[in-house]
C-alpha positions in Angstrom: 50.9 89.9 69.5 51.8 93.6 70.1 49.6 96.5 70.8 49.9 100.2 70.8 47.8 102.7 72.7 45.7 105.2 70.7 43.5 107.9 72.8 39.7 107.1 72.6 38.1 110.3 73.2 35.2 108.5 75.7 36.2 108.4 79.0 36.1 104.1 79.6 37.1 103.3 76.1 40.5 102.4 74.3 41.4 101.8 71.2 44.1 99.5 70.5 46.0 98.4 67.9 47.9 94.3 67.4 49.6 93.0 64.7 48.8 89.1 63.6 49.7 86.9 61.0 51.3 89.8 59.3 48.3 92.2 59.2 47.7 95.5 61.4 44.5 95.0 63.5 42.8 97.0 65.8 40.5 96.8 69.0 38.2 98.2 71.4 38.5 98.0 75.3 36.5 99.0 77.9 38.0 98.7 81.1 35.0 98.6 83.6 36.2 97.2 86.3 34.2 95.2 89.5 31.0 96.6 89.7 29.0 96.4 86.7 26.9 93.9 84.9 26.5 93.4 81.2 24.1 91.8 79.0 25.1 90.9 75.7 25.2 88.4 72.4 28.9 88.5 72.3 30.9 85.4 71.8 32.8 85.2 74.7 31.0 85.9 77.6 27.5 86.2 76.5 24.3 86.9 78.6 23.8 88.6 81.3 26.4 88.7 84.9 29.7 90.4 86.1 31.7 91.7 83.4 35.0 93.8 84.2 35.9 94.7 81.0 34.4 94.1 77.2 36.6 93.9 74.1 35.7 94.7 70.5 38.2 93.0 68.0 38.4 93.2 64.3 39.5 90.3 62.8 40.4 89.3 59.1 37.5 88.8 56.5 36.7 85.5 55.6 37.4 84.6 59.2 39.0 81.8 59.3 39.4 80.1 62.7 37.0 77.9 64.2 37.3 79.0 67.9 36.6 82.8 68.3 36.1 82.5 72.0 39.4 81.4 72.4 40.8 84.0 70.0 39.5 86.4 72.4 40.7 85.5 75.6 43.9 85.4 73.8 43.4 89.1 72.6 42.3 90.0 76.1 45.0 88.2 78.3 47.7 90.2 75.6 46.1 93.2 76.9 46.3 91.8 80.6 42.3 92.0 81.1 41.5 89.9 83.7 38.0 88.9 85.4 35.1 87.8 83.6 34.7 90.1 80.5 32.2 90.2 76.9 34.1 89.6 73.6 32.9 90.6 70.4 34.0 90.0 67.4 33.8 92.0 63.7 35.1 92.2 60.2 34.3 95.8 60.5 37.9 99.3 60.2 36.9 99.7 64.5 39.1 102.8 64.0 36.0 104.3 62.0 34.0 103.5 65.1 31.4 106.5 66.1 30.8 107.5 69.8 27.6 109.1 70.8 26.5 110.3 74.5 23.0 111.4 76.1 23.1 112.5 79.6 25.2 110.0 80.8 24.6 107.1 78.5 27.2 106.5 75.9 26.9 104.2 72.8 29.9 103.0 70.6 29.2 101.4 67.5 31.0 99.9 64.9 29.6 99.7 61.3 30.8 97.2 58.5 27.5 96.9 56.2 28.9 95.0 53.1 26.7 91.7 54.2 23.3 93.4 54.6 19.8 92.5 54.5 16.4 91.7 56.3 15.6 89.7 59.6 12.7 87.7 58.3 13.5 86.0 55.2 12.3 82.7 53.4 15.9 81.0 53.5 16.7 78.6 56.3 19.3 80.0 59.0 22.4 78.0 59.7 23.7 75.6 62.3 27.4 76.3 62.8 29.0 79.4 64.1 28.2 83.1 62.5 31.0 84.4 60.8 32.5 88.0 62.7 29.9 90.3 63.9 29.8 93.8 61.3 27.7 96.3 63.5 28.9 95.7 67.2 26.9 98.2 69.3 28.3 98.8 72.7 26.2 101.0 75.4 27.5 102.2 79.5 24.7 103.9 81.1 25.4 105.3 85.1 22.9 103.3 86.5 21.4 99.5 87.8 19.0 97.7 85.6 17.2 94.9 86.7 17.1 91.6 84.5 14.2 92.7 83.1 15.6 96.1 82.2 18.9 94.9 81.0 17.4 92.2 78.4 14.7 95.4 77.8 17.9 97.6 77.0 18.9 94.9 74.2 15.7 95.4 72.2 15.8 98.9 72.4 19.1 99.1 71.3 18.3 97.1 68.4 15.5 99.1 67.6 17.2 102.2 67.8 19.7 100.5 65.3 17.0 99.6 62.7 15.7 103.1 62.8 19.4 104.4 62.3 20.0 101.8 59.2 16.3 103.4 57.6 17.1 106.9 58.3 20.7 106.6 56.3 18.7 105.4 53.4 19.5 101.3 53.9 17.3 99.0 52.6 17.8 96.5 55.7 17.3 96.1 59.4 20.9 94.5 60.5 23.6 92.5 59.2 23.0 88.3 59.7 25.7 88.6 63.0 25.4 92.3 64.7 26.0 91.9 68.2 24.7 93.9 71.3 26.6 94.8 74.7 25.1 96.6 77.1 26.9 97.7 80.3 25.4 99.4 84.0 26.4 99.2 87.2 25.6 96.1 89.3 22.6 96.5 91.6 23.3 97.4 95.5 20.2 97.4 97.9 17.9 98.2 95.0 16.9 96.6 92.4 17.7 98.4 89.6 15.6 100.5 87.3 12.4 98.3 86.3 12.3 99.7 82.7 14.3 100.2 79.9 11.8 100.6 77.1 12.3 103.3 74.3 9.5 105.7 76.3 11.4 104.9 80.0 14.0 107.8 81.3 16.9 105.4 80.4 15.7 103.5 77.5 15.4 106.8 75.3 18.1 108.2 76.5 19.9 104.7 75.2 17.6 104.9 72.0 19.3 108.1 71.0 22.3 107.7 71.8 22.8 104.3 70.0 20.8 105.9 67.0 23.2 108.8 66.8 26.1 106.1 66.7 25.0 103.9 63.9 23.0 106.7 61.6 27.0 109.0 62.0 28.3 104.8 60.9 26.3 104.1 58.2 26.1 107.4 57.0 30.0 107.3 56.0 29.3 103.9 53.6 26.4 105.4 51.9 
């Protein structure tokens, strides 16, 4: 596995690029360090603790391996990550990802939106794995959230996101396996902001900055 460095023009972001199995792949990294906390629905590393760093990979279509957690920490330990870290996983081009900031928070998204549809529909869900995640939002604000605030940060994200997908002109709210990652630093003597709702100082600034990010992705499908 071999990777080459290409500038990522957000200041704890890289993008990266590995060759397997023949093809050209490419992935995100975020190298946060000790310090911060993340909550998230990625595959490896999922929920909410210390996180020192959170990868974005694309992978093939038609995914074929049955292990994606392991796939990751292979990914990560090629790009000597060490620590606990979040790994997400999507069949999405992550060089088309789109970057947006609002004092201070910055959202990352990338947007694959060829699988598409609605949350709540009549036809049973599945037991086994989802296949590769296709809009993988990732958010760093500057400052502590609570528990609360941090799971609060997830559904504001996501609702920011299905506002995006409307605005473009998309008959849908998601994909079946987006993901979510959101990143602040740990708590100290505090506890952290309390809120993180779309009205709360944080929560819209998140809200418009992940809405910026998916509307400028799913703009250049439509």
């Amino acid at each position: 596995m071999r990777s080459v460095r290409i500038r990522l023009p957000e200041q704890r972001g890289e993008l990266l690029a590995r060759r397997e199995d023949g093809l050209e792949l490419h992935h995100l990294v975020w190298r946060l360090g000790p310090g911060w906390r993340v909550c998230s629905s990625a595959v490896l590393g999922g929920g909410i603790g210390p996180r020192e760093w959170i990868l974005n990979a694309q992978v093939p279509g038609g995914y074929p391996r049955m292990d994606p957690d392991r796939h990751l920490a292979e990914i990560a330990a090629a790009e000597r990550l060490s620590g606990p870290g979040a790994g997400l996983m999507t069949a999405a081009d992550v060089t088309a990802y789109t970057v947006a900031a609002e004092e201070g928070v910055t959202a990352t998204a990338t947007c694959g939106l060829g699988v598409r549809g609605w949350a709540a529909v009549p036809a049973e869900g599945t037991e086994g794995p989802p296949l590769p995640g296709t809009v993988n939002i990732v958010v760093t604000l500057p400052v502590p959230l609570s528990d609360a605030a941090l799971v609060n940060a997830v559904a504001t994200a996501t609702e920011a996101k299905v506002q995006a997908l409307l605005d473009a002109g998309l008959d849908c709210s998601g994909t079946p396996t987006d993901s979510v990652c959101i990143a602040a630093p740990a708590p100290d003597a505090t506890a952290g902001e309390p809120f993180a709702g779309p009205r709360s100082l944080w929560g819209a600034r998140l809200a418009r900055a992940v809405h910026a990010a998916v509307l400028d992705g799913a703009l250049r499908q439509s």
